[in-house]
DRENDREN-957739 format. One record per residue: residue in three letters; x, y, z of N, C-alpha, C in turn. Coordinates in steps of 0.1 Angstrom, whole numbers, plus 5000, padded with zeros to 4 digits. Example, Ala and Ser with C-alpha at 12.3 -4.5 7.8 and 13.67 -1.06 7.14 Angstrom:
<nodes>
ALA513249435078512349555078513249675078
SER512849785071513749895071512950005079
</nodes>
This chain:
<nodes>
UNK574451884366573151924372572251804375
UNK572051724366571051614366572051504376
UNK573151524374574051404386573451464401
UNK573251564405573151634416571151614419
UNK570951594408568951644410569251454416
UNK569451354404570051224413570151194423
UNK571251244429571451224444571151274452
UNK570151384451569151444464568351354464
UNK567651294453566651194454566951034463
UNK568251024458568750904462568950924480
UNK569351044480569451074497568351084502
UNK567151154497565751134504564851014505
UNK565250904497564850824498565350704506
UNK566650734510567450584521567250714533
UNK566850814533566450874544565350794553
UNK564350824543562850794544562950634550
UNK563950554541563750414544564250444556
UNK565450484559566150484575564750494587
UNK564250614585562950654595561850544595
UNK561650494583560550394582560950234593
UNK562150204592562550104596562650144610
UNK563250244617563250314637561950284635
UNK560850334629559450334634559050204633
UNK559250074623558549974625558949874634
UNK560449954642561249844651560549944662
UNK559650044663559550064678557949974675
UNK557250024668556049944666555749824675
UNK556949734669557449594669557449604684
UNK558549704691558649664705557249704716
UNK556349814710555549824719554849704718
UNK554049644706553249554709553849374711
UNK554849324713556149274724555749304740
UNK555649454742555049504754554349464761
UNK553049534748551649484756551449354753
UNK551749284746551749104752551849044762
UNK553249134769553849084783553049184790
UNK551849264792551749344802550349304807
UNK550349304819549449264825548549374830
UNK547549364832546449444836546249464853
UNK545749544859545949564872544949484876
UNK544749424890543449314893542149434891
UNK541149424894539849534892539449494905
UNK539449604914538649654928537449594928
UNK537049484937535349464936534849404955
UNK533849434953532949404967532049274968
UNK532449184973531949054977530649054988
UNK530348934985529348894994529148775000
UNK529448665015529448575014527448495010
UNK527648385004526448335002525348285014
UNK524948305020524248365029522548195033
UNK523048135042521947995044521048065055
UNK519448065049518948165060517048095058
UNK516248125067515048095065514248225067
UNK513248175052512648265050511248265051
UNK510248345057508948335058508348325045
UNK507448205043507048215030505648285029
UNK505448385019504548495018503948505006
UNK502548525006501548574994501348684991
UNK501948784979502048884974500848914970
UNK500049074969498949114962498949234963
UNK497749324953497949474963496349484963
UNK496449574975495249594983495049714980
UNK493449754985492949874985492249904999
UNK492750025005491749985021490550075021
UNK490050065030488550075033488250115048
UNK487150205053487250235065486250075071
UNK486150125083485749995091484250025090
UNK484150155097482450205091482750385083
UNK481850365077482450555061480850485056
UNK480350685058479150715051479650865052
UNK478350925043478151055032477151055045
UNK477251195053476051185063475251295052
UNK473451255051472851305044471651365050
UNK471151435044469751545051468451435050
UNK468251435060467151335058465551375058
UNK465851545055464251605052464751715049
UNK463851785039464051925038463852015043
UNK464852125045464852255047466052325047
UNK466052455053467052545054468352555066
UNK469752535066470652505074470752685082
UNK470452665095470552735105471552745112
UNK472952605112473652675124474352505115
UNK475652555119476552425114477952375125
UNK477752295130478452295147479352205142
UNK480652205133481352125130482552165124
UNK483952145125484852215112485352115101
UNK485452105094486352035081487251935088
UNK487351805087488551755090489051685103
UNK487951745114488051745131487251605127
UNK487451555142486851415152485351445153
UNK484751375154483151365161482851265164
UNK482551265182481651115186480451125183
UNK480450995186478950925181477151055192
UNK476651095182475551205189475951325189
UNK477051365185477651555181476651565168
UNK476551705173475351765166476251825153
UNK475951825139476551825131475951965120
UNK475051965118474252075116472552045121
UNK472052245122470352185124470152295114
UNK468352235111467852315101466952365106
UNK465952475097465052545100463952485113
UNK463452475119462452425127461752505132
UNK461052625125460552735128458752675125
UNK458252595114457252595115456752455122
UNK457952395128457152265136456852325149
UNK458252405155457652465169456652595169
UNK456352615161454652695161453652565158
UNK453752435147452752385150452752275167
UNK453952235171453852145184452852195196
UNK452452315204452152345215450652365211
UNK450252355199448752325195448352185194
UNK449152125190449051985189449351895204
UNK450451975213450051875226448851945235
UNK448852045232447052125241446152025232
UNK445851945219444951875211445051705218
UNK446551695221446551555230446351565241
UNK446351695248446151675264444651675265
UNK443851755254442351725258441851575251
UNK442451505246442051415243442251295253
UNK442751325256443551265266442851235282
UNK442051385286440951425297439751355290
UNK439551345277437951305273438351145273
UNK439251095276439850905274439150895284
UNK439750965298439750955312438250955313
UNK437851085311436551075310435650925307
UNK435750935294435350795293435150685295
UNK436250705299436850545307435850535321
UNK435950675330435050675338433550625337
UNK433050685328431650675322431650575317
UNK432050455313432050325308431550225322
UNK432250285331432450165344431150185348
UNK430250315349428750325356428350345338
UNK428250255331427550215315426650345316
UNK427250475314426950585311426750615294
UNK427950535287428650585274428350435270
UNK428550425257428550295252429850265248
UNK430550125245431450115246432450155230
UNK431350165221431450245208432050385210
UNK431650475219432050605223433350565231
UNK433350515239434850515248435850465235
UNK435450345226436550335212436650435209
UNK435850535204435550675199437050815209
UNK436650755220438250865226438950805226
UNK439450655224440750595228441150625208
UNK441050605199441450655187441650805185
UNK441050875192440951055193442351075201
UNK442550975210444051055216444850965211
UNK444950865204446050815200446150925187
UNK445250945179445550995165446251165169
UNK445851195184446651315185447851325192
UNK448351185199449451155204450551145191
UNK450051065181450750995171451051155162
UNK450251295165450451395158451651425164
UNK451751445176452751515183454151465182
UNK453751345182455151235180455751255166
UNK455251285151455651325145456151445139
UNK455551535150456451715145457451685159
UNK457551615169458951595174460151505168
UNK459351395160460551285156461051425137
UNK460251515131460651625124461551705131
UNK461251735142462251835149463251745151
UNK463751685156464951565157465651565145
UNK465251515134465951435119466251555115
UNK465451715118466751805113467351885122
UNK467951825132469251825137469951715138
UNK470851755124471651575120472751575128
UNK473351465131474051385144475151335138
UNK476451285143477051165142476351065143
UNK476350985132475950795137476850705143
UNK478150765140479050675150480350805153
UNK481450725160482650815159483550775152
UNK483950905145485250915134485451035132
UNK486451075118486851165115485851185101
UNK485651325100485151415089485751465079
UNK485051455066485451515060485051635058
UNK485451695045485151855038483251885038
UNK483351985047482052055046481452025033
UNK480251975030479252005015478552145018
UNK478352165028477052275029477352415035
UNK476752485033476752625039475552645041
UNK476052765058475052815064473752905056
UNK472452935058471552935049471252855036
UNK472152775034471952685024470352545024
UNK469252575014468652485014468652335007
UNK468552275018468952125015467552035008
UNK467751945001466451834998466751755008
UNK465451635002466151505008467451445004
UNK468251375010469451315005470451385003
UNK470551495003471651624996472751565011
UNK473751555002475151525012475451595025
UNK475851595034476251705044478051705043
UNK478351575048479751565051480051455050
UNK481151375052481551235047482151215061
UNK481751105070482251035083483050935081
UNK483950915085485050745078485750685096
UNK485350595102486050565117487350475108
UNK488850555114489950505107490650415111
UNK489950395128490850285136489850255142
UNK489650055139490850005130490450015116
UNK491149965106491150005089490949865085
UNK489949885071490449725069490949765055
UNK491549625045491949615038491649495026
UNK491049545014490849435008491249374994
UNK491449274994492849254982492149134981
UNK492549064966492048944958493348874957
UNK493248714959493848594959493548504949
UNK494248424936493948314929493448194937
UNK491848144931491848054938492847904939
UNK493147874934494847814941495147844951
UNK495647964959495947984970495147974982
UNK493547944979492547964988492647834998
UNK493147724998493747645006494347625020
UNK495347765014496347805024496047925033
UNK494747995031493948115036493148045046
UNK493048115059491648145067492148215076
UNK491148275083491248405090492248395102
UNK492748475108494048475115495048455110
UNK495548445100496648485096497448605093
UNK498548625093498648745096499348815083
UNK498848955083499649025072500349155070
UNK501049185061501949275065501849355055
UNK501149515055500949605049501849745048
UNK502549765036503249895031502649925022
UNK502850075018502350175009503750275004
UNK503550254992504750344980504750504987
UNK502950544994503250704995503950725007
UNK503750605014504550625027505850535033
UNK506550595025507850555028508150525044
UNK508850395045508950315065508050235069
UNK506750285061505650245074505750075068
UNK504749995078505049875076504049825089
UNK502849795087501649765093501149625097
UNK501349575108500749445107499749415112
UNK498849325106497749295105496849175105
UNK495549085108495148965103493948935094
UNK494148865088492948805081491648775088
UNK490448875088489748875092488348825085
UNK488048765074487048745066487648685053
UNK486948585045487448535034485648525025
UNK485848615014484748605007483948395005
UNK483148415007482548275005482248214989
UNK482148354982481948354965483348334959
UNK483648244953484748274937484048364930
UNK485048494923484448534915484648454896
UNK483748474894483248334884484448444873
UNK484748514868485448594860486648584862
UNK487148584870488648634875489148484883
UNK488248374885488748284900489348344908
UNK489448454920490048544925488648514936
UNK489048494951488348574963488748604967
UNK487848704973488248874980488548804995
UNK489448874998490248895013490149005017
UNK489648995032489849135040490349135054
UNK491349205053492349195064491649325075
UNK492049315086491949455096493549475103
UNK493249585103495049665105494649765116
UNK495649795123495249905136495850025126
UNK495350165131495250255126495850405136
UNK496050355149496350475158496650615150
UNK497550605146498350755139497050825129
UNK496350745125495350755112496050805101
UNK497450735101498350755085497650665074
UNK496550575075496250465068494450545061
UNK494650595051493150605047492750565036
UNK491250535038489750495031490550515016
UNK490650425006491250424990491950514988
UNK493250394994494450424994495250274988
UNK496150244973496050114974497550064982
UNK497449944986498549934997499249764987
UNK500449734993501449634988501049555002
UNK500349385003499849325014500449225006
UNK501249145019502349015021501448955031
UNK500848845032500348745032501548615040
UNK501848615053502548545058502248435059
UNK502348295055502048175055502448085067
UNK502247985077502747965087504047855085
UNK504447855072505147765064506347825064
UNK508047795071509247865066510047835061
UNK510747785052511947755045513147815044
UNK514247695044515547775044515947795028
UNK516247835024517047955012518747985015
UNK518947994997520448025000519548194995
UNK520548295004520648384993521548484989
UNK521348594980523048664977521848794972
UNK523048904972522049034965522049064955
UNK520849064949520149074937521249164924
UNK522249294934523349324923524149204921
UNK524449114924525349024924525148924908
UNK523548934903523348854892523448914883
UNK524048864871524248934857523148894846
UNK522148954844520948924838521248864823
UNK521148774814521248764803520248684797
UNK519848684781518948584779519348484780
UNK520448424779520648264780521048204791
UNK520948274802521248274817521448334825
UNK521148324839521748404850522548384853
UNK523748434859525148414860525648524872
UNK526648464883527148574893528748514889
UNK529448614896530548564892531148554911
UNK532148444912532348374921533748404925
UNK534248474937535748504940536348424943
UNK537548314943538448244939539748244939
UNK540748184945541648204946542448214933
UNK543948264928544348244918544948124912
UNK544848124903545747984901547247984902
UNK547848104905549348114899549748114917
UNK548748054928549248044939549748134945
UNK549848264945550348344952549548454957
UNK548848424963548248484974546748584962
UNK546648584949545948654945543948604942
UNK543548644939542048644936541648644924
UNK540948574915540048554903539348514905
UNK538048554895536448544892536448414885
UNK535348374889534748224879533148284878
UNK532448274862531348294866530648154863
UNK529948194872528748064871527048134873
UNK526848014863525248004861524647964871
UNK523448004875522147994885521047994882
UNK520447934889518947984891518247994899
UNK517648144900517148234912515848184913
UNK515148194925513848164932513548324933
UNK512448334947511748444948512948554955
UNK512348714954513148774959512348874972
UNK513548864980512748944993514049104998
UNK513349184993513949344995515149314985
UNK516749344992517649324985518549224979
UNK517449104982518248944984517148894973
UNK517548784971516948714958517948514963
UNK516548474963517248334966517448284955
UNK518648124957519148074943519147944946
UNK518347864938517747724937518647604935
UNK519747724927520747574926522247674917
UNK523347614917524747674911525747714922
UNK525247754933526147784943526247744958
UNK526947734970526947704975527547754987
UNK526847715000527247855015528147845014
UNK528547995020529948035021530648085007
UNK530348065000530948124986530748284986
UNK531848314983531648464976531648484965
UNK530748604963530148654950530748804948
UNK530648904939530848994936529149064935
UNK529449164940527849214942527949334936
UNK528649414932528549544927529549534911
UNK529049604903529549634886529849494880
UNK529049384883529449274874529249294858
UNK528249394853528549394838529749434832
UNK530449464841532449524833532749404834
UNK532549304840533449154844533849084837
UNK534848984835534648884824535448774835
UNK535348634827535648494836537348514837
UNK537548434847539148404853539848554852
UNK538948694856540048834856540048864870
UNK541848864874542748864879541349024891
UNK541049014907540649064910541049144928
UNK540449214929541249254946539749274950
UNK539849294964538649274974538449404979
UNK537849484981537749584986536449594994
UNK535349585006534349605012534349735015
UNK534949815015535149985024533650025019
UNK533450045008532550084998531450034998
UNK531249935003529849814999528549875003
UNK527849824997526249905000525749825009
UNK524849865019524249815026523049695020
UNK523049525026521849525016520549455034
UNK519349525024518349455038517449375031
UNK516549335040515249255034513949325031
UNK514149465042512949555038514249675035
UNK514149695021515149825024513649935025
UNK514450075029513950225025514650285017
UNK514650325004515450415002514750505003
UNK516050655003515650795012515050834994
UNK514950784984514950894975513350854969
UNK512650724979511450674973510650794975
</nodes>
């Protein structure tokens, strides 16, 4: 019995060794394998390095401003009778905008010019009677002050009747009604808000540093984040005379045409500042660099070394200058005509074995749009 309990044991155990040993010879041969096995090249999208001149430009952001924008206000009190205007609409310069009460000037005017018309017969009068020294010349002063002081009445319950029927002061667009009909106004109480939108100006602050390279006619080139496309051009029409003592910054204000009136009164805008200065640049697109702290780095497509017709990466270090939309210039590390890899360089590593593929490639521009801003 114990010979038998023996040799089951002795059998399960050169069993076990048998299986252990198939398994550590396959072991053995897969990784043999993957030593010899090579990796497929990695699909990637190039860019040649691109020798190009660039307009050199002063960045800032602006805030615009109308060319003329007031708060039209009541300029006397009383009661709104009639309001000749809608929310939002055009008005030239002299549209009647609202009028007020004028109920107790035109009951006092037609007493007051019957008070200058007789003042007026007693001048005549006088004047007469002066020439045959009837009157003394004390009395004729006496009616020429009598019709002025009733001329000068009349003149002011007409220049009252006028100031409340308020006007456009110039032409533009309006804003949101303040007032309602029957509504009693003071002095000063708001009516509506007038803004002329075209043309627009725009005004943005510069380090004095830059102030050298500024004076008016220059031209500038205005976008806005809310309005995706647009792209406004414009010139330097005024240069503040003051440094601001706080900031060393002077204010700049550009004028920009406005037809569409897509451009309004504090709205802040992105203003490029075109210099008459242009430089040539290398450049490549901005996916193309591999951001790191201890360097920038693109990786560079290359032929293989093993001579047969294949493709490897080299990466090399750079360093980038300013960037304009999808491009980004590079100061030094590479050279025209070189290709670069512009899409997924963080999977990359140096000398891996690569294929070319463009089908796919993104578009790159200098002003991009994207549809999703």
């Amino acid at each position: 019995m114990k010979k038998r309990i023996f040799l089951a044991v002795v059998g399960l155990f050169v069993v076990a060794g048998v299986l252990a040993g198939i398994k550590a010879l396959q072991i053995r041969a897969m990784i043999e394998q993957g030593k010899k096995a090579i990796p497929p090249p990695e699909t990637v999208t190039v860019a040649a390095v691109r020798s190009e001149t660039w307009e050199t430009s002063i960045g800032a952001i602006g805030s615009l401003s109308a060319v003329q924008g007031v708060t039209v206000p009541a300029e006397l009190a009383g009661k709104v009778t009639a309001i000749s205007f809608e929310s939002g609409s055009t008005a030239k310069k002299g549209d009647l905008l609202i009028h007020q009460d004028i109920t107790a000037e035109e009951a006092q005017l037609p007493g007051l010019i019957a008070q200058e018309k007789l003042a007026r017969l007693e001048l005549d009068r006088a004047s007469k009677m002066l020439k045959g020294q009837i009157v003394s010349q004390s009395d004729y002063d006496k009616a020429v002050a009598a019709h002025e002081q009733a001329l000068s009445q009349v003149n002011s319950v007409r220049a009252t009747i006028s100031k409340k029927a308020i006007r456009a002061p110039f032409s533009g667009r309006l804003g949101i009604r303040q007032v309602n009909l029957g509504q009693m106004l003071h002095e000063g109480d708001p009516v509506v808000t007038l803004q002329s939108l075209n043309p627009i100006y725009v005004n943005f602050s510069l380090p004095q540093q830059q102030l050298g390279q500024l004076h008016p006619g220059l031209s500038v080139r205005v976008t806005c984040d809310a309005l995706p496309g647009l792209s406004v051009e414009g010139r330097i029409t005024a240069l503040n005379p003051l440094v601001d003592a706080e900031t060393r910054n002077v204010q700049v204000q550009a004028t920009l045409p406005n037809r569409g009136e897509t451009l309004r009164p504090g709205m802040f805008v992105n203003v490029a500042v075109g210099l008459p200065v242009r430089r040539p640049v290398l450049s490549i697109p901005t996916t193309s660099v591999l951001y790191a702290p201890y360097g920038d780095s693109v990786f560079v497509v290359t032929d293989s070394k093993d001579h047969k017709g294949g493709k490897m990466l080299r990466q090399q270090f750079v360093r980038l200058g300013e960037k304009k939309g999808d491009f980004v210039a590079v100061i030094s590390g590479l050279k025209e005509g070189e290709n670069v890899v512009t899409t997924g360089v963080f999977k990359l590593r140096n000398g891996q074995e690569v294929k070319v593929d463009n089908t796919l490639a993104p578009p790159f521009k200098q002003a991009p749009t994207p549809e999703n801003n």
